[in-house]
Residue frames as qw, qx, qy, qz and C-alpha x, y, z in Angstrom:
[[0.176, 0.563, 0.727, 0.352, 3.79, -19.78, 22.36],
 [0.080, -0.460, -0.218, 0.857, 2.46, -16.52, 21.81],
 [0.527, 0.616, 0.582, 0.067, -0.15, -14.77, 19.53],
 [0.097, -0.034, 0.312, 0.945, 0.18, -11.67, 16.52],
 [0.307, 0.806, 0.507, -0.013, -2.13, -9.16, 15.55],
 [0.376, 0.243, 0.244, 0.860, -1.68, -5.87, 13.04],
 [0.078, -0.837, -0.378, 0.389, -1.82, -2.37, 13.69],
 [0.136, -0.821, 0.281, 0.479, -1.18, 0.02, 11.48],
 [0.842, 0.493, -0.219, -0.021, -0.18, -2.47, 8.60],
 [0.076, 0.576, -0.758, 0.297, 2.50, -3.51, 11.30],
 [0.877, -0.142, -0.459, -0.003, 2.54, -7.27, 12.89],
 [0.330, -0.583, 0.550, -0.499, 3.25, -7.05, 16.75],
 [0.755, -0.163, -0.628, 0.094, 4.09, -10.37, 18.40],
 [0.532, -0.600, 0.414, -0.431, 3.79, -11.01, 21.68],
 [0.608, 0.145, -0.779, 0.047, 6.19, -14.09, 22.63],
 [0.654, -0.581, -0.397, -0.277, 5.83, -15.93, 25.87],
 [0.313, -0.406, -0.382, 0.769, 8.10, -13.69, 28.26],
 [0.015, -0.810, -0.560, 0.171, 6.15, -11.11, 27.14],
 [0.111, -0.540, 0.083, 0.831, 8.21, -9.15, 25.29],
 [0.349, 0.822, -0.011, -0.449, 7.11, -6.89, 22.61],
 [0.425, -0.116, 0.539, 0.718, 8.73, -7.86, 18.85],
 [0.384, 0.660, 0.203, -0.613, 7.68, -5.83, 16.13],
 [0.527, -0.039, 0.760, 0.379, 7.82, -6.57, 12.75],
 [0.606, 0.433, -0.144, -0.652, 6.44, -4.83, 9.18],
 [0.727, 0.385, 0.404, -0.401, 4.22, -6.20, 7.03],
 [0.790, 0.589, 0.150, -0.075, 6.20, -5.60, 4.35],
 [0.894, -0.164, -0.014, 0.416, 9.62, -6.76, 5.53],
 [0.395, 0.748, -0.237, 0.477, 11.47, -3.50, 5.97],
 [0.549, -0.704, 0.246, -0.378, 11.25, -3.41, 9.77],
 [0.635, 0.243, -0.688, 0.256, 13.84, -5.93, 11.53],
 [0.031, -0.638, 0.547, -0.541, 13.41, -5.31, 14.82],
 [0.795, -0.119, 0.379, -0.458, 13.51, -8.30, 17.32],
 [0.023, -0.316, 0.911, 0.264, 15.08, -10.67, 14.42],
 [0.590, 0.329, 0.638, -0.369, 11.27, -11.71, 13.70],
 [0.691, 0.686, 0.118, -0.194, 12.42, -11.40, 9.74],
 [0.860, -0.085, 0.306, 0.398, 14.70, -13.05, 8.05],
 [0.193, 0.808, -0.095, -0.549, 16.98, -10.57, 6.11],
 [0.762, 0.173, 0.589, 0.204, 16.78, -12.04, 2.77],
 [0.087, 0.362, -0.345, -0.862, 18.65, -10.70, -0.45],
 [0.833, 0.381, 0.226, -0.332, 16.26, -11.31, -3.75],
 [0.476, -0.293, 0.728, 0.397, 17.03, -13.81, -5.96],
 [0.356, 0.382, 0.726, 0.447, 14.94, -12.86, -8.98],
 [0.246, 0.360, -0.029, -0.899, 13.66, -9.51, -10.89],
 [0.382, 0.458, 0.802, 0.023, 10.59, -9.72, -12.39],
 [0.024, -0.236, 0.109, 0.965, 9.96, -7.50, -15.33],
 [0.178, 0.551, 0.781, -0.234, 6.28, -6.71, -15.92],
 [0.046, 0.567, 0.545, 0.616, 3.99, -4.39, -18.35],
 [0.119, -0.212, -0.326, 0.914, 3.32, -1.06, -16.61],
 [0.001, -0.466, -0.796, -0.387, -0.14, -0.59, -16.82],
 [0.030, -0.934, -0.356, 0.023, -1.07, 2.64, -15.60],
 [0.336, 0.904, -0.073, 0.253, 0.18, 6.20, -15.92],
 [0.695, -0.581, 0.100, 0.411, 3.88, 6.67, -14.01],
 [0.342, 0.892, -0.294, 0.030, 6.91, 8.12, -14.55],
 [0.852, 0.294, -0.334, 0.277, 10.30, 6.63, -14.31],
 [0.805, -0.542, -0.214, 0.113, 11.54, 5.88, -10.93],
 [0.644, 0.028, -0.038, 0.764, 15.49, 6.40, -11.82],
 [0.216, -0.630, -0.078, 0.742, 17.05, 10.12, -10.81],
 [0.006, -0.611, 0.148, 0.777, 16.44, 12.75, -12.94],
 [0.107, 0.020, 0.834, 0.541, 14.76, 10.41, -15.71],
 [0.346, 0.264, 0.442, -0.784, 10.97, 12.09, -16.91],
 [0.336, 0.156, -0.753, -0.544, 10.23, 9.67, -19.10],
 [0.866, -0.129, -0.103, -0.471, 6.66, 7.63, -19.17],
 [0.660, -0.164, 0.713, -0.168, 6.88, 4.26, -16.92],
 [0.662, 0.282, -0.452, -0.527, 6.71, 1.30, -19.49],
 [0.686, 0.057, -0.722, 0.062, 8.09, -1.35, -17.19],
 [0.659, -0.624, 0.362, -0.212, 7.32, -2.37, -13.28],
 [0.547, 0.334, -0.720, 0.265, 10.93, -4.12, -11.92],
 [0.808, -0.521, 0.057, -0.268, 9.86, -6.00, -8.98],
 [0.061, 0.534, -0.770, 0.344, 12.52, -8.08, -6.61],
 [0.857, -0.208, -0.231, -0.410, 11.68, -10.86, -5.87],
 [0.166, -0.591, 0.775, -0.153, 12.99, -13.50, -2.68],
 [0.046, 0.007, 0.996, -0.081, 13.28, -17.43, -2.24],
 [0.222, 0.386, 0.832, -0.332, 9.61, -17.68, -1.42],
 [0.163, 0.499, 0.610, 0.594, 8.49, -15.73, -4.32],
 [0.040, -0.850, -0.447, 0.275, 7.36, -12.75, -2.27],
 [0.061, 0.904, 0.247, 0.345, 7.45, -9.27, -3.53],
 [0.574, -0.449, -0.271, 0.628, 10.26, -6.96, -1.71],
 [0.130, -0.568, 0.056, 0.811, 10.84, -3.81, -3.72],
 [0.497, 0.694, 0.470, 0.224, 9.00, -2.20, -6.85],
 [0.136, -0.528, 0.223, 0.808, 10.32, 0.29, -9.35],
 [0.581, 0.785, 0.160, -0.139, 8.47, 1.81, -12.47],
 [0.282, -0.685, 0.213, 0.637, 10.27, 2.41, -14.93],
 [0.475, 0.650, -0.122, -0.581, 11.24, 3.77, -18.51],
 [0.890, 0.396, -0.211, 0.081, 12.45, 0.91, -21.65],
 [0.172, 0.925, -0.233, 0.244, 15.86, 2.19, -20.91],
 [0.145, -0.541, 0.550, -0.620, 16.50, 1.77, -17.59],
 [0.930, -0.130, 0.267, -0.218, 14.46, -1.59, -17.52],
 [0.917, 0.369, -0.113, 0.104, 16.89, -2.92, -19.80],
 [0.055, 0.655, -0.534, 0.532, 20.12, -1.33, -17.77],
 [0.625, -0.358, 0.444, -0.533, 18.35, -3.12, -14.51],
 [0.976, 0.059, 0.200, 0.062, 18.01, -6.52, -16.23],
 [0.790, 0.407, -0.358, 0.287, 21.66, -6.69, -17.35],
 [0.155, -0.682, 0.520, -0.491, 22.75, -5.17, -14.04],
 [0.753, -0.251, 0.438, -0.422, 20.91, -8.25, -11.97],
 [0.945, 0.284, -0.079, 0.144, 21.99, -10.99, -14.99],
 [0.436, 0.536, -0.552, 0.468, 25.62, -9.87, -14.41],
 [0.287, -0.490, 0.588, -0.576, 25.09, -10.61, -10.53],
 [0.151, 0.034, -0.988, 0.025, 23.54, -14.04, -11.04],
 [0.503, 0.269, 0.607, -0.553, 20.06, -13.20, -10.60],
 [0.199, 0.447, 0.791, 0.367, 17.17, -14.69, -12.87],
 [0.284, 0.379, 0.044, -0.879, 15.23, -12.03, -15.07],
 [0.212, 0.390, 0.841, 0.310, 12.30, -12.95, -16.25]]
């Protein structure tokens, strides 16, 4: 048994030999094996509601869509803004791999 607290927007466990695992908050960090490395199985595409620009290289077109990744447990893993275009490239990229776009 052991307890967690956050520093930093990081989650430090402390298991009970006392070692040190670290873990982000927002599941990039692996170290310790204290996060499962999960791929996403859904893209959520969403109404871009404030100002941005489009995420993709070398594209300086106005944001119109947020593409979000979503895993198993419905959590959030990776956002991109981005222009009509390139949302609509992204959803046929992820439907041709077998993910759900909604």
């Amino acid at each position: 048994m052991g307890f967690a607290l956050v520093m930093a927007g990081r989650q430090v466990r402390i298991s009970a030999r006392n070692e040190l695992e670290l873990a982000c908050v927002n599941g990039e960090c692996t170290t310790g094996g204290a996060m499962p490395d999960e791929q996403p199985v859904e893209i959520e595409l969403r109404r871009c509601l404030y100002p941005a620009l489009c995420s993709a290289r070398s594209c300086r077109a106005k944001a119109t869509t947020i593409a979000r990744s979503v895993d198993a447990g419905g959590r959030p893993m990776k956002q991109y803004e981005l222009c009509y275009i390139h949302a609509n490239q992204v959803a046929e990229r992820e439907r041709a791999k077998g993910r759900k776009v909604n």
